[in-house]
C-alpha distance (Angstrom), angle and dihedral (degrees) to the residues before:
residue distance angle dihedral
X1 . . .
X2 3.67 . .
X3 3.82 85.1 .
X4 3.61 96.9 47.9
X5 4.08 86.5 53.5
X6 3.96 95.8 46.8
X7 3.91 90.0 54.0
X8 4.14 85.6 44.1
X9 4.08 84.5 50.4
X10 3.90 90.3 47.6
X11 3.68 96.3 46.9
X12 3.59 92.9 47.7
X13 4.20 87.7 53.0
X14 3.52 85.1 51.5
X15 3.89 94.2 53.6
X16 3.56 90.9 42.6
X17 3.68 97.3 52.4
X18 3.79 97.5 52.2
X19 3.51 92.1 44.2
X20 4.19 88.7 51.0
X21 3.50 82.2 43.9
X22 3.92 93.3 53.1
X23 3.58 95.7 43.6
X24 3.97 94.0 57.5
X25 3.91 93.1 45.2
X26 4.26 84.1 54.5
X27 4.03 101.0 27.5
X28 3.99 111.9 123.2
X29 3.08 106.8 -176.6
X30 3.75 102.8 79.9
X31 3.83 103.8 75.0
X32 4.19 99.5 -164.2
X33 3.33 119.5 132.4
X34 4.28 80.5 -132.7
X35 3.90 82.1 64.6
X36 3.58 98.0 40.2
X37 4.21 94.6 52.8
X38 3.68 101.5 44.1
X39 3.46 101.8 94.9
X40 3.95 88.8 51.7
X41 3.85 86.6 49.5
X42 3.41 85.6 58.4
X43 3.55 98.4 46.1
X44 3.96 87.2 57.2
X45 3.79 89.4 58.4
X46 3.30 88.6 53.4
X47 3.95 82.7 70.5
X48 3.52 96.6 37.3
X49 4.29 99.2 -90.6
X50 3.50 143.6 125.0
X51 3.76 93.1 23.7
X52 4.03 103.1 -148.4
X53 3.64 136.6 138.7
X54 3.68 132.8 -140.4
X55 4.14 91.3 37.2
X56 3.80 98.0 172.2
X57 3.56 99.3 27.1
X58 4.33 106.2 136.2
X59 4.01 89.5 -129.3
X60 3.84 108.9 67.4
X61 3.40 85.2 -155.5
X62 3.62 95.5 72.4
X63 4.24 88.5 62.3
X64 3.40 106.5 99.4
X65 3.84 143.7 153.2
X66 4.06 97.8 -116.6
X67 3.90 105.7 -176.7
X68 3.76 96.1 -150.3
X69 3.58 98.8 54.2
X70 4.50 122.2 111.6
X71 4.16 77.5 -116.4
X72 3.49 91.9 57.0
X73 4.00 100.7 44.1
X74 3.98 84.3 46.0
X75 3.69 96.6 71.1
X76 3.39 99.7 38.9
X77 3.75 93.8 58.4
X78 3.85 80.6 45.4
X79 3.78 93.4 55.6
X80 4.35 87.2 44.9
X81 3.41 85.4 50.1
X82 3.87 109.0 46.4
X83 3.75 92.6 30.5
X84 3.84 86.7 62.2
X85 4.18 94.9 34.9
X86 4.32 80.4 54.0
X87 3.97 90.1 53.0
X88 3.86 89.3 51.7
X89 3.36 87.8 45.7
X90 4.01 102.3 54.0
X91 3.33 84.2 38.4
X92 3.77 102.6 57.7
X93 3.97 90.8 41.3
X94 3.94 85.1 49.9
X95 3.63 95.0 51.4
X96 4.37 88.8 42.1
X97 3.86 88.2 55.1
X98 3.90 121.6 -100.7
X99 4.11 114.6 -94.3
X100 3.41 118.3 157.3
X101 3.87 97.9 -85.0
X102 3.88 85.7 59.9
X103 3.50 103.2 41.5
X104 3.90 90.0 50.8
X105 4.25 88.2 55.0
X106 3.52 91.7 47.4
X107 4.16 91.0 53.4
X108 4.14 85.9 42.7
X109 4.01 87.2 54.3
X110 4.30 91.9 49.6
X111 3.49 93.6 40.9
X112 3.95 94.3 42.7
X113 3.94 94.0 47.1
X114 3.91 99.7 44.0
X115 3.58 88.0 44.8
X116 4.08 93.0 57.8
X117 4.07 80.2 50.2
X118 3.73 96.7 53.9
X119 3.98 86.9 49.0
X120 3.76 80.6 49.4
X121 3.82 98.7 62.4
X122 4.12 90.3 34.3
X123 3.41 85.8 61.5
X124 3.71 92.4 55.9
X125 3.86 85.1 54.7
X126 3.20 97.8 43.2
X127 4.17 100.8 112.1
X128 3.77 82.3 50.6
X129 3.66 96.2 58.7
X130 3.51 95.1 40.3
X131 4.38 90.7 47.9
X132 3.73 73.6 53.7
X133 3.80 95.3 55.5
X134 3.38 90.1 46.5
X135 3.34 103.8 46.5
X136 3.96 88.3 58.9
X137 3.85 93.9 47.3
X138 3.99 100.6 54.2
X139 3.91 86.5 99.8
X140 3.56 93.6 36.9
X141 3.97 96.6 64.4
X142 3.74 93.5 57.6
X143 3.67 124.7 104.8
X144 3.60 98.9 -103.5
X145 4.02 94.1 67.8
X146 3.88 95.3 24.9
X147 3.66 86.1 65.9
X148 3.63 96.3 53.6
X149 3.79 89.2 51.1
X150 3.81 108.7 48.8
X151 3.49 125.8 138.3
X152 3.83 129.6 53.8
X153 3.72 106.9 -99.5
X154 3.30 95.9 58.1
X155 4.03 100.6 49.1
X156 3.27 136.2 97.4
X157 3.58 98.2 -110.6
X158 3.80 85.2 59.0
X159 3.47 96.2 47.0
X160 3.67 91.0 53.3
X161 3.77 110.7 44.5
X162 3.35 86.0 32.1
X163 3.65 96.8 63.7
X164 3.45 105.0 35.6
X165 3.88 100.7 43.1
X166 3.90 92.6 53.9
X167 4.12 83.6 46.6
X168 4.31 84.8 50.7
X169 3.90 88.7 46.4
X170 4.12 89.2 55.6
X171 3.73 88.3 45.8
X172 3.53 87.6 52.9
X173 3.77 99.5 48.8
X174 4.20 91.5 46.2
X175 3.67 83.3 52.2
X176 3.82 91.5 60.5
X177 3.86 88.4 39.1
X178 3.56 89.7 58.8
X179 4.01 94.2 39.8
X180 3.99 88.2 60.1
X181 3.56 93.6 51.3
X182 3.29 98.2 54.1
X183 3.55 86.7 43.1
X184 4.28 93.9 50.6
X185 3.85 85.9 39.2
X186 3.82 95.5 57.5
X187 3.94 89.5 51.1
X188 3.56 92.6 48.8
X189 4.23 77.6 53.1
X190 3.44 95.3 47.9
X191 3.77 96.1 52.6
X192 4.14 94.3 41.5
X193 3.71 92.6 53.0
X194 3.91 97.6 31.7
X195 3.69 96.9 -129.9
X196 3.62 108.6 -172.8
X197 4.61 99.6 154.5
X198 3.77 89.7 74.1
X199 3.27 144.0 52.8
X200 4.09 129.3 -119.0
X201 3.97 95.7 -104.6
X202 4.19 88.1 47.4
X203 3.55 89.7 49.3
X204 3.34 86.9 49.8
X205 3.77 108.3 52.5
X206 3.73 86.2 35.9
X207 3.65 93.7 64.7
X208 4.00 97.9 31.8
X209 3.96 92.7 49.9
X210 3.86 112.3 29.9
X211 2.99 96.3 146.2
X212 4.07 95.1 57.9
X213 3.89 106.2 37.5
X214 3.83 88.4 50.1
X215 3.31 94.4 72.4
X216 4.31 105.2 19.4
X217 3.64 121.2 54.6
X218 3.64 116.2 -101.3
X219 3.74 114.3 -114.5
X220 3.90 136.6 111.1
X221 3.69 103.1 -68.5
X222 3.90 93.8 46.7
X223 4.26 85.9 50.5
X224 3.77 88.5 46.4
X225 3.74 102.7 56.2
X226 3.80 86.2 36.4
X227 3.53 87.5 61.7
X228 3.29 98.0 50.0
X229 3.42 106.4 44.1
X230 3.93 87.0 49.8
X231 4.45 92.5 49.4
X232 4.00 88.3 44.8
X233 4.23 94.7 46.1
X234 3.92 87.0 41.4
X235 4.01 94.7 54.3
X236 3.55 93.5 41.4
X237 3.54 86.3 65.8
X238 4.06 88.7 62.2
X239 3.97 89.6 32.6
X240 3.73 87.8 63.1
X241 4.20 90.3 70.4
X242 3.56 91.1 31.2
X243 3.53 90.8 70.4
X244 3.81 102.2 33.4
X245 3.60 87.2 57.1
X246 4.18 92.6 46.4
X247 3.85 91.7 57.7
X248 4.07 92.1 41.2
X249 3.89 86.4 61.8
X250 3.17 92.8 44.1
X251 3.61 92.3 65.6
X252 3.85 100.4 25.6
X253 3.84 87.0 62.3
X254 3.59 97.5 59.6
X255 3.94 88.9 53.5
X256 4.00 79.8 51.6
X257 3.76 91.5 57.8
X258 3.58 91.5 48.8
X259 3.53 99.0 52.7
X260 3.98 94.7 42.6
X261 4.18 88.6 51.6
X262 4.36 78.7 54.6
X263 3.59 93.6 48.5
X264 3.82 93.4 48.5
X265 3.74 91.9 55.3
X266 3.33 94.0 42.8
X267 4.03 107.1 139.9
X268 3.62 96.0 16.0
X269 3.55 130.4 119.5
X270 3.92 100.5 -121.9
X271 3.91 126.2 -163.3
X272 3.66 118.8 -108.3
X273 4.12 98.5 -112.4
X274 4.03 84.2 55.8
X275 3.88 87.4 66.8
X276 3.55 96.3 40.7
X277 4.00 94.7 46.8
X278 4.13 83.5 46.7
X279 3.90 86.1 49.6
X280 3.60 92.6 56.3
X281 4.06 93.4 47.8
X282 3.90 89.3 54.1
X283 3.88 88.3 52.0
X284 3.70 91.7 50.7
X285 3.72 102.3 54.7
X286 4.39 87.1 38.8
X287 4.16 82.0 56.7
X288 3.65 87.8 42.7
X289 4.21 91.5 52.7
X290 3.56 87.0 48.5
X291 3.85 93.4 53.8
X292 3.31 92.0 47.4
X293 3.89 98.4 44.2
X294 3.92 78.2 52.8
X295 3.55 100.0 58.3
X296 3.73 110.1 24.6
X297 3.74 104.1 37.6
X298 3.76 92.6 92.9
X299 4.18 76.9 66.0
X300 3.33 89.4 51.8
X301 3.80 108.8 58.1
X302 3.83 92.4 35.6
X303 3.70 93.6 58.5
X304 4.25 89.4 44.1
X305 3.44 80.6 46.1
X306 3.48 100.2 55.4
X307 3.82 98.3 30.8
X308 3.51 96.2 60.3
X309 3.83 98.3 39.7
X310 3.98 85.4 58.4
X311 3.59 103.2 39.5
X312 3.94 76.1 65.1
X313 3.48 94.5 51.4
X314 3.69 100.6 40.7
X315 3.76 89.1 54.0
X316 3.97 95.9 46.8
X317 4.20 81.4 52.3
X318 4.05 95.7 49.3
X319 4.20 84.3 64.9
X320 3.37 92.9 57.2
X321 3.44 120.8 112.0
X322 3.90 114.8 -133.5
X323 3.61 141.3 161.1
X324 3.72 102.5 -117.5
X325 3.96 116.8 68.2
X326 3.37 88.2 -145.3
X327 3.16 92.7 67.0
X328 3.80 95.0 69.7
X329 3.94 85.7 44.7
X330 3.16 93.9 59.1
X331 3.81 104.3 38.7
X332 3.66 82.7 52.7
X333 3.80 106.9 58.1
X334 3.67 84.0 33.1
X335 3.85 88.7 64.7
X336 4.48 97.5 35.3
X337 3.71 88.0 53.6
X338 3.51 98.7 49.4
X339 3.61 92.5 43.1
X340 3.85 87.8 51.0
X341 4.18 96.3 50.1
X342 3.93 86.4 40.9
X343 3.68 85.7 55.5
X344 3.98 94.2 32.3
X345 4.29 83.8 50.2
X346 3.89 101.0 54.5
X347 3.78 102.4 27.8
X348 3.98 82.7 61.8
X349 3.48 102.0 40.7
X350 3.70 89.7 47.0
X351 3.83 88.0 46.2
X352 3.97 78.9 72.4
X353 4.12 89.8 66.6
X354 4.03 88.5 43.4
X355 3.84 94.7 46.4
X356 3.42 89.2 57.7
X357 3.24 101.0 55.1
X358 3.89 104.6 45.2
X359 3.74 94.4 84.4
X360 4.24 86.6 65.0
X361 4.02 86.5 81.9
X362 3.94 96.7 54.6
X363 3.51 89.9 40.5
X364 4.24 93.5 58.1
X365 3.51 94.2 41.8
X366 3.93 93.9 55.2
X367 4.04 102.4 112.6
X368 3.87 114.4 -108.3
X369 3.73 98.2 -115.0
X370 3.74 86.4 73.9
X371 3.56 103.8 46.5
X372 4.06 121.2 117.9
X373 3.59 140.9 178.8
X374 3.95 86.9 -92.7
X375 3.26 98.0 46.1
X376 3.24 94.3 54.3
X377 3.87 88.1 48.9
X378 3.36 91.9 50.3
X379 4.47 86.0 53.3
X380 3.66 82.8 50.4
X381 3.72 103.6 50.6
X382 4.15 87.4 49.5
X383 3.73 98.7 44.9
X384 3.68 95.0 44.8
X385 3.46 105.2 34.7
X386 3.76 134.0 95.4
X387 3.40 115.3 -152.7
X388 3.75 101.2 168.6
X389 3.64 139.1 150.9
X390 4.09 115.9 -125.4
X391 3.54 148.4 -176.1
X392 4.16 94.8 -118.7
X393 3.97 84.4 -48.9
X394 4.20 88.2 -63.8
X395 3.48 90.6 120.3
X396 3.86 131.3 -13.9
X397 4.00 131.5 -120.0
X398 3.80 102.5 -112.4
X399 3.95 128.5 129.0
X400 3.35 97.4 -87.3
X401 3.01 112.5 56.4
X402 4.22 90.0 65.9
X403 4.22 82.9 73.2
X404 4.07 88.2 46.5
X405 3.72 87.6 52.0
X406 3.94 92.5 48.8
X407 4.65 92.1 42.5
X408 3.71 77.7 53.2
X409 3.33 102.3 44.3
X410 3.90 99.7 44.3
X411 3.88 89.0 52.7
X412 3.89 98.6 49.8
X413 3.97 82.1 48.0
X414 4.06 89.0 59.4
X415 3.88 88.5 48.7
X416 3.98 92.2 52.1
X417 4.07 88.6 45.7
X418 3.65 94.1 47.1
X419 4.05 98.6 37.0
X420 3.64 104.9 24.6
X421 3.88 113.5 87.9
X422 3.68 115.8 -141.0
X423 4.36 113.3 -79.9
X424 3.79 106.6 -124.6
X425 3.52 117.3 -111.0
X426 4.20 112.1 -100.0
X427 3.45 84.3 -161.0
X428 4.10 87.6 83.4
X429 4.17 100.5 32.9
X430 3.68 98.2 115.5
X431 3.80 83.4 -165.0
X432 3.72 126.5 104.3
X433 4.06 98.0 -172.3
């Protein structure tokens, strides 16, 4: 009996905890940017990032990096691991001879692995940028900017998740694009060089990861880590904007807030502590932009970086001519999708720099018989401010610079299809090594 009750008890903890656990994935009421990015924390975890503990816990303060946690030990065998399958990898491309194909994997591997060590040391930081988050959104959680805010597609929450799970879903779809190419291009293989000693699958890991089976024993272990390693470096590539564009809403939504309050008491005669408590809001979110332009803009000019060096490449690749259709199906979506999260990545985080300056208009337009010394602070501190994202201050995350990406882009692209002499198709290398 007292068995049957303690397995009751446990089964009822079990229910309880997964319906706790449900409840603060899907809770709304919260409003924090540590609430709002908790799913997407855990979706990085998922690929061995951002190693913290206590992810949906209410108090932020309970998120933490904790080095002896399972999290913790996963990612650093994930770093061991892809830092050594990236050496292989340069290696074996090295030793092949560099084209343009090779080159571009051998940028994807550097960019991929010090990318997983940057989220590595943010994760370390992590309760500091979220005391930072919170600090900024004390004012923000009262009633007088909830109200202004209600409903769910419109929050930050939504903005969030909503953004970087439909991003993840892509990803995940251009992963199986790329999966069934390989898979169409070793048959095409298989056929041209009348391989009849091994099977499909050892055809196929043979050709996809030369630079692995050479040296380790093919069996099911050496496939499995293989396969991990490559999923988790191939969604940190797409993790990269993800993130950059969680913490730009983070802050652009505050500016939102601010500006909405404005446009509500627009035409009213407002008391003078209203513009001096509005004053102070403004200069929270600016110090909060600067914090964040502190510590993430590394990020930020390694994914431009990266993004525009491989919408290039991905473009030079769809003219190719190969074999396998899926090929150009692939290469294809491959190059849309990154185009659209390039595009997604920097018109958000520039929406930051434009947020923050929509309340200017409001502000000139209030009539003169209301205008104070804070007030006009407040005029000041928008007009003259510049509360901008950047790439370590080598360029700066405002509208324009999406059409000096794309001039710059379309004229590198002429040099490659001028220059660049066709890549050989793998499709009919009857070599392994």
């Amino acid at each position: 009996m007292q068995i049957v009750s303690l397995a009751k008890r446990k089964s009822g903890n079990w229910r309880g905890n997964w319906k706790s656990f449900g409840r603060s994935v899907f809770r709304t009421a919260d409003g924090t940017f540590h609430h709002a990015v908790a799913p997407v924390l855990l979706l990085g975890q998922c690929i061995s990032l951002l190693p913290v503990v206590n992810v949906f816990s209410v108090n932020f303060r309970s998120t933490r990096f904790k080095a002896r946690s399972i999290r913790c030990a996963i990612s650093l065998v994930y770093l061991l691991m892809a830092g050594l399958y990236s050496v292989l990898s340069i290696r074996w491309y090295i030793r092949r001879g560099l084209n343009m194909s090779y080159f571009a994997n051998c940028i994807y591997m550097i960019v991929v692995y010090v990318s997983a060590i940057f989220f590595f040391l943010v994760a370390m930081r992590w309760q500091t940028i979220l005391g930072a988050f919170a600090h900024c959104e004390r004012s923000f959680l009262k009633e007088q900017y909830r109200r202004l805010t209600q409903g769910t597609w419109g929050s930050l929450m939504w903005k969030i998740r909503f953004t970087g799970f439909t991003l993840f879903a892509l990803a995940m779809a251009e992963d199986w694009l790329n999966f069934y190419r390989a898979y169409e291009s070793n048959i095409i293989q298989i056929e041209t060089c009348n391989r009849t000693n091994v099977t499909l699958w050892e055809n196929f890991y043979l050709r996809e990861h030369p630079h692995v089976f050479h040296l380790v024993p093919f069996n099911v272990f050496t496939i499995g880590v293989t396969e991990w390693i490559n999923r988790c470096m191939r969604y940190t590539w797409t993790y990269l904007d993800i993130f950059i564009i969680s913490f730009s809403y983070g802050a652009q939504f505050r500016y939102e807030q601010i500006f909405r309050r404005l446009l509500a008491t627009e035409g009213m005669a407002c008391p003078i502590n209203f513009w001096s408590e509005l004053r102070m809001d403004y200069v929270a979110v600016s110090e909060l932009v600067t914090f964040l332009d502190d510590h993430f803009g590394h990020l930020v000019l390694l994914a431009c970086a990266n993004d525009m060096y491989f919408i290039a490449t991905q473009l030079f690749n769809g003219f190719q001519r190969r074999r396998a259709f899926a090929n150009y199906i692939y290469f294809w979506y491959s190059l849309l999708l990154l185009i659209f999260r390039t595009v997604t990545m920097l018109y958000v985080g520039s929406g930051v720099y434009v947020a923050s300056m929509r309340p200017l208009h409001l502000l000139r337009n209030i009539s003169s018989k209301n205008w104070g010394i804070d007030l006009q602070r407040l005029t000041d501190e928008v007009s003259s401010g510049e509360n901008v994202l950047s790439g370590k201050q080598f360029f700066f995350l405002k509208r324009q610079i999406i059409l000096a990406m794309a001039g710059t882009l379309v004229t590198y692209e002429l040099v490659l299809l001028d220059q660049v002499k066709k890549i050989p198709d793998t499709a009919l290398d009857c070599s392994y090594f």
